[in-house]
C-alpha positions in Angstrom: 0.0 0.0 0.0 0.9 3.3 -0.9 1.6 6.2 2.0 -0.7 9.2 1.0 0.9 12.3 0.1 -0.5 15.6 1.5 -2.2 16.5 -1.6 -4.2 13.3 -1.7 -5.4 14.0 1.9 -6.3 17.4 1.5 -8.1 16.2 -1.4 -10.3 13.4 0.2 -11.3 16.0 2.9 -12.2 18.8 0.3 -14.1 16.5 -1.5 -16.0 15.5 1.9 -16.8 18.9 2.4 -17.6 19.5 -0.9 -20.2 16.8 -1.0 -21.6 18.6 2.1 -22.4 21.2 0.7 -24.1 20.4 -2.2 -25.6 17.9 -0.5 -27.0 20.5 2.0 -28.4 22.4 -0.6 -29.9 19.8 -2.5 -32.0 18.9 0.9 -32.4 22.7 1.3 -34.5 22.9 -1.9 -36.3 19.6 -2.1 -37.6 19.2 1.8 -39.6 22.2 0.9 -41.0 20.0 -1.7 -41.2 17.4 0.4 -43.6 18.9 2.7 -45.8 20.4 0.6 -46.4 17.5 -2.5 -49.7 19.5 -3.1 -48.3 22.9 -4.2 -45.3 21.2 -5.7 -47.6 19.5 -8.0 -49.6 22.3 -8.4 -46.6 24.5 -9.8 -45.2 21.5 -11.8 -48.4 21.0 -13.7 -48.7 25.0 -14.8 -44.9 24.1 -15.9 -46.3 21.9 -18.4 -44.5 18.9 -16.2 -46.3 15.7 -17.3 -47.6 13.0 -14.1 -46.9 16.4 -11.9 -48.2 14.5 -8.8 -45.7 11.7 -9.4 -42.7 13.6 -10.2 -43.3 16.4 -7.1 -43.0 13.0 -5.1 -40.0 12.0 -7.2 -38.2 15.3 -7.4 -38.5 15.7 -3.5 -37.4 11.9 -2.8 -34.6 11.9 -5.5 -33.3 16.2 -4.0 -33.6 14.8 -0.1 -32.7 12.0 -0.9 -29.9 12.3 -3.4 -29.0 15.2 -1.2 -28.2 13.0 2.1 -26.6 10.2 -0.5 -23.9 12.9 -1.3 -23.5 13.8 2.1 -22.7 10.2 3.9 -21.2 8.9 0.2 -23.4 6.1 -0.3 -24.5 5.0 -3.8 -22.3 8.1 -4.9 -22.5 7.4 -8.9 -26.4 6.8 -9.2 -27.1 10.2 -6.5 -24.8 12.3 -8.3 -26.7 11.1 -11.9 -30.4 11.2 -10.4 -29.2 14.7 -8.7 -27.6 16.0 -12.5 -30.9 14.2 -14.4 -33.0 16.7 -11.8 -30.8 19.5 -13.2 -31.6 19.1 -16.4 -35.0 18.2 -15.9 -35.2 21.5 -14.1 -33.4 23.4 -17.1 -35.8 21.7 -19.3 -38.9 22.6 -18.1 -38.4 25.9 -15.6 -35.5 27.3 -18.0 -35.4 26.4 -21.6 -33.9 29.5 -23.2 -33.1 31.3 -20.4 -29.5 33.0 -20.1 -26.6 31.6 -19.1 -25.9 34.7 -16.1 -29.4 35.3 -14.4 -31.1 32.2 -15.9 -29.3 28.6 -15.6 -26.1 28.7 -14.2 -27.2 27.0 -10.7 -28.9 24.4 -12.2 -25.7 23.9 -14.6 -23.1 24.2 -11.1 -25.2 22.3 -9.0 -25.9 19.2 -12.1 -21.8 19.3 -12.8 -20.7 19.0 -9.3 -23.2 16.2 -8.5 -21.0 14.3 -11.8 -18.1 15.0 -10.0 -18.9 14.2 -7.1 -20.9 11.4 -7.7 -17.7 9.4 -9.9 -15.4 10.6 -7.7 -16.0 10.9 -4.0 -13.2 10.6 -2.3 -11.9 8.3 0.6 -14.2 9.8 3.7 -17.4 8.2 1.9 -19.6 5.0 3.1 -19.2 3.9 -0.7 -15.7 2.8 0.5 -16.7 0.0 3.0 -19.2 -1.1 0.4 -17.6 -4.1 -1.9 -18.2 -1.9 -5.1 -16.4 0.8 -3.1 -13.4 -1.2 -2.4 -9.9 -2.0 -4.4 -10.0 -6.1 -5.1 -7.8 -8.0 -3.0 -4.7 -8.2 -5.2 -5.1 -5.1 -7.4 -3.5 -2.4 -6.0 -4.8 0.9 -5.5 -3.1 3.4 -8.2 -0.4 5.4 -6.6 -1.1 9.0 -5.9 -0.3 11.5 -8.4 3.0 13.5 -7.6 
């Protein structure tokens, strides 16, 4: 096993708090959501949002949800693409044609980091105790980058 440089270290707890904070926001926006399924459908539907009753349920489940995913690291790949598929859902429907500055740019942050996040989330993550989370037993991890 390889010692880990700073770098590396630094990195795995800037990812960590990295996936805290978008995780936090993600819950910030979809517990609201979540507590009132009624008016989310409502404002879904008169956004032309098909099933609107169905996906206020599934927006707040996969926002809180995905949201608390990113924050503990568990199932990091399918949060972070359920969080970005939100994203562009959101662009889609709320902000087709809309500016970049003033318009989408949060939805386009928030969909990239949850990629990033998602493939790559670093050591202090419950994915790593998981057996898809874990080198095989003899294949070595790669070495840190220099």
């Amino acid at each position: 096993m390889t010692e880990k440089t700073l770098v590396s270290r630094v990195g795995d707890v800037t990812t960590l708090l990295a996936r805290v904070a978008v995780g936090v926001v993600f819950i910030a926006h979809g517990w609201p959501k979540a507590t009132d399924l009624d008016g989310t459908a409502q404002g879904f539907a008169a956004l032309g949002i098909p099933f609107p009753g169905f996906a206020a349920l599934l927006g707040a489940f996969i926002e809180v949800g995905g949201g608390l995913a990113l924050i503990v690291g568990i199932a990091l790949p399918l949060a972070g693409l359920l969080l970005a598929f939100m994203m562009a859902n959101a662009y889609f429907f709320a902000h087709l044609g809309d500016p970049l500055v003033g318009g989408y740019e949060y939805l386009l942050i928030l969909g990239a980091c949850s990629l990033a996040l998602g493939f790559t989330g670093g050591r202090y993550a419950l994915d790593r105790l998981t057996p898809w989370g874990r080198p095989r037993r003899g294949t070595p991890e790669p070495a840190p980058a220099s």
